[in-house]
N, C-alpha and C positions, 0 to 999 in steps of 0.2 A: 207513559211507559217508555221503558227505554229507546224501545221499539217501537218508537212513539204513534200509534195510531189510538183511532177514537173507533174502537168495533161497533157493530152494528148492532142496533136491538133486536130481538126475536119479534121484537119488535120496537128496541129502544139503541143504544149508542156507546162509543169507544171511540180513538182516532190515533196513532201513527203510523204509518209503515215503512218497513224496512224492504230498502231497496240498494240499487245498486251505491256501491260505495261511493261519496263525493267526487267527482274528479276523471271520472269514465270509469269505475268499477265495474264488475261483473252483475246481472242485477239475481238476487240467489231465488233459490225453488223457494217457492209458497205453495206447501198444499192444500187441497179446500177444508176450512175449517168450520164444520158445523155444529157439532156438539162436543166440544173441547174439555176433558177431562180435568176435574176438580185441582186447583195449580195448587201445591205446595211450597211455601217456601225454599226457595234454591233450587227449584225442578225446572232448570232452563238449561235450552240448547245455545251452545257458540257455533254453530254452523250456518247461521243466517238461514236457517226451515224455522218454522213452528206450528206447534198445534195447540196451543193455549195461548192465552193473552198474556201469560208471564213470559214465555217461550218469545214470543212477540220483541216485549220489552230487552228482553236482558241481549239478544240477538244485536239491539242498538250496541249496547255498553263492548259487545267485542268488535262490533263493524260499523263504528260511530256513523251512520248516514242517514235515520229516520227516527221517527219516532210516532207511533200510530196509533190513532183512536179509534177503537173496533167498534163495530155496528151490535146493536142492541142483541139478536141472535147469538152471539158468541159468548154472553155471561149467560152460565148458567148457573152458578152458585153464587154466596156472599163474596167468596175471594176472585174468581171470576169475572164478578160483575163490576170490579172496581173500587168497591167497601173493602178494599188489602189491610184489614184489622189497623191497630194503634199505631204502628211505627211511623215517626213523623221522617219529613225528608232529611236528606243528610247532602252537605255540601262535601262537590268530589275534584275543588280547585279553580273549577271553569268561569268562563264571564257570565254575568248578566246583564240584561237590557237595560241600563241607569235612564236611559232616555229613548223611554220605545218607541217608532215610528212606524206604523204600517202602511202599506202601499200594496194597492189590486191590478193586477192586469188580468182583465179580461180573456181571454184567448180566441180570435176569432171572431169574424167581423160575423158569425150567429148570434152574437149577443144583440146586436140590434136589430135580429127578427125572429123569425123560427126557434131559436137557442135559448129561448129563456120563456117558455110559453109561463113559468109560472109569478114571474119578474123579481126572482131573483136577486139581479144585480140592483133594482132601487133598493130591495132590502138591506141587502150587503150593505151596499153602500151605508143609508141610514142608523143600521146596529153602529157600527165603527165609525159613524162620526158622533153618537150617543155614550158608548162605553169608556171613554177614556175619563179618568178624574171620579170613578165612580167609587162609590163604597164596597160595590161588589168587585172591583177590581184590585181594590188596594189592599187584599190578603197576601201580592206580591210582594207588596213592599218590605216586608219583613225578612225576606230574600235578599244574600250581600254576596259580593267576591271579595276579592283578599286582596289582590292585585290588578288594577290598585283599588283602595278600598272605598267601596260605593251599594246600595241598596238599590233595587230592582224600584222602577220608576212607575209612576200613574199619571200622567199630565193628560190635562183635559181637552189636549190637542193631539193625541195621539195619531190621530188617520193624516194620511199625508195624501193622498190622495186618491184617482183608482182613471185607467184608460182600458180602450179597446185598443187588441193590438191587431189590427187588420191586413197586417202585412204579411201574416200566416197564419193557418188554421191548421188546430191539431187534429194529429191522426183519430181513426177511429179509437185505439187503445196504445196512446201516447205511453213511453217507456219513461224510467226516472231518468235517464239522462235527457229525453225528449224539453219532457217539464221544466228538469234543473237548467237547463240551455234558454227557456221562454223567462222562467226567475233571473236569470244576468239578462235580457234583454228590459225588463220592466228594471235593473238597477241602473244600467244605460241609461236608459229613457230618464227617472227618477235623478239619480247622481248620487245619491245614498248609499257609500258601501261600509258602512259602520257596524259595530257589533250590536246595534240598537236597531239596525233594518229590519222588518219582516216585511217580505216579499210573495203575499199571494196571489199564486194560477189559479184562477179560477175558469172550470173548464163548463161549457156550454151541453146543453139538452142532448143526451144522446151519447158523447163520449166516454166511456168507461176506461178509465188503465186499469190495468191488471190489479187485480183483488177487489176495486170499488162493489158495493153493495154485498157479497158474500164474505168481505172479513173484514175491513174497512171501511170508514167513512169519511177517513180525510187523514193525514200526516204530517207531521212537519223536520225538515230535512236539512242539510247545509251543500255548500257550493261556494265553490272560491271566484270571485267578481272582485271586480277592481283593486287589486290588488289586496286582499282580504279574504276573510270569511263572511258571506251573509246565512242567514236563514231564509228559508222559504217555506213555504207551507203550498201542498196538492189539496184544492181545496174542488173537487167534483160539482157537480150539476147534484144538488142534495135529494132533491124533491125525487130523482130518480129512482131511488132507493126507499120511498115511501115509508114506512112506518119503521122499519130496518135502520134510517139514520135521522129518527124523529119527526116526521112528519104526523103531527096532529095529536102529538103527545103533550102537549099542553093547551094550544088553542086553535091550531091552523096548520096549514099542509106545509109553510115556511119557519117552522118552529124549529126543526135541528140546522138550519143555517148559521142564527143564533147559538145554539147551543154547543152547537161543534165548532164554529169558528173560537168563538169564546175558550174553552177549552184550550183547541190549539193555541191561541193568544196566547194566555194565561201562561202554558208549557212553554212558547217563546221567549217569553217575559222571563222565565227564570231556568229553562235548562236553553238556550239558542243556540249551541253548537253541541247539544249531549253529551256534555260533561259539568254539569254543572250540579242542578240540585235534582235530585231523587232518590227513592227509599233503596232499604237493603235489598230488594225485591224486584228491582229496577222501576216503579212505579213514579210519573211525576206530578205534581201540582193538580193535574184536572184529573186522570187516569184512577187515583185513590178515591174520586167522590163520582166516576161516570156514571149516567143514566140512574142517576138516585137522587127524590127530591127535586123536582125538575116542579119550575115554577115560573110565574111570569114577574120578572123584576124589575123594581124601578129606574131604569138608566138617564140620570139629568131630564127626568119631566115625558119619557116614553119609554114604556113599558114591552120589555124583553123576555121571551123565554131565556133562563138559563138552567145550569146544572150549579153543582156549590163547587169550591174550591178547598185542597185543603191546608189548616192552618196549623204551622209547628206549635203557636203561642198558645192555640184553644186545644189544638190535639186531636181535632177530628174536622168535619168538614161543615163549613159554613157558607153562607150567601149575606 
């Protein structure tokens, strides 16, 4: 969604949010959203509030800085939940990932104790060095910009790598500029400041920013680094959020890592600075098919939970 988070299940999943604007913006009121009234088409706020998942989305499209996948809890209905009917995406000028590379930093040297009691980060790690070149990822590719003219990429080297960054530890409820400032440290570190970078924080056992687990399960956002635009993605301690951002909705209590990283991926891959590809309704790539269909996939020979993606060419959502 525009607003790009992955919300939370009631016990299933969404992901982007909207926060402060790129670049030190102000970061806007979110109020708690619990049972978010049925979204009708064009029933969004531009004031960076929301109380629905559309509300969410479309908040991106006037204060280009997230995009959030809401936690299972927050769809309560078919349009709610992410099934945003037929309308396929629609391209609104912007670039996409021709060649996408992803890149984790850790946050805090908790990851190599305390911070990841569920071990997490081998998973992480493992999903994204499995997903790239897959069938289930290559629903992006059908994804283009115009300028100049190129199709959203699947190379089967996509992970670029992932560190602990031990040389600071975030706050208890780290703010988006907090985050956006650790995302240009892992580009630093990295040297990737392309339109193809995606840059995930990945935050340790325990930390919560503002909206994780009550409307959120993860976002992906932009920031200016090395002279550029990268993406990033807030990618939370998942497990923390138990069945709210999928934990054990397919096989196991690391089951929405996969599922909501993916997601976000997928949304990087083809909307990476929020303006690129999503519906009349602000809804992007993974957001039209969240928490529906959730299954365990074949990723090159190890098997993934994921959610479907969807495709302009089939018209609904596929895996």
């Amino acid at each position: 969604m525009r607003y790009s988070f992955l919300r939370l299940i009631p016990a299933v999943i969404a992901a982007s949010l909207l926060a402060a604007c790129a670049g030190g913006g102000t970061t806007p009121t979110v109020p708690s959203v619990v049972q978010p009234p049925v979204q009708q088409s064009g029933d969004f706020r531009a004031t960076g509030q929301f109380t629905a998942i559309g509300d969410a989305q479309e908040a991106i499209r006037f204060m280009p800085t997230v995009d959030v996948f809401q936690a299972y809890g927050e769809r309560v209905t078919p349009l709610a939940r992410g099934a945003a009917g037929s309308n396929n995406l629609l391209y609104n000028g912007g670039v996409i990932q021709t060649s996408p590379k992803l890149y984790v930093v850790y946050w805090g040297s908790a990851w190599n104790g305390s911070g990841d009691p569920d071990h997490m980060k081998a998973y992480l790690n493992n999903f994204l060095s499995h997903v790239g070149g897959t069938s289930w990822n290559s629903t992006v590719t059908q994804y283009y910009q115009t300028n100049p003219s190129a199709h959203a990429g699947n190379p089967a080297n996509n992970f670029g790598g992932s560190y602990v960054d031990t040389s600071s530890s975030p706050p208890k409820r780290p703010t988006q500029s907090q985050m956006a400032n650790e995302a240009k440290k892992a580009e630093a570190h990295f040297g990737n400041h392309s339109a193809s970078a995606e840059y995930i924080v990945a935050m340790p056992h325990g930390i919560v920013p503002s909206g994780f687990k009550t409307q959120y399960c993860a976002y992906h956002s932009t920031t200016s680094a090395g002279g550029g635009t990268i993406s990033w993605t807030n990618l939370p301690y998942l497990p923390d959020a138990g069945s709210g951002c999928g934990a054990n909705s397919v096989s196991g209590v690391l089951d929405g890592v996969s599922i909501v990283e993916g997601h976000e991926m997928a949304e990087s891959e083809t909307d990476p600075q929020l303006d690129a590809w999503y519906d009349a309704s602000g809804s992007e790539i993974g957001d039209k098919c969240a928490w529906v269909n959730l299954r365990n996939t074949d990723l090159n020979g190890t098997y993934f939970p994921t959610q479907p993606l969807w495709s302009n060419s089939a018209g609904g959502c596929v895996q």
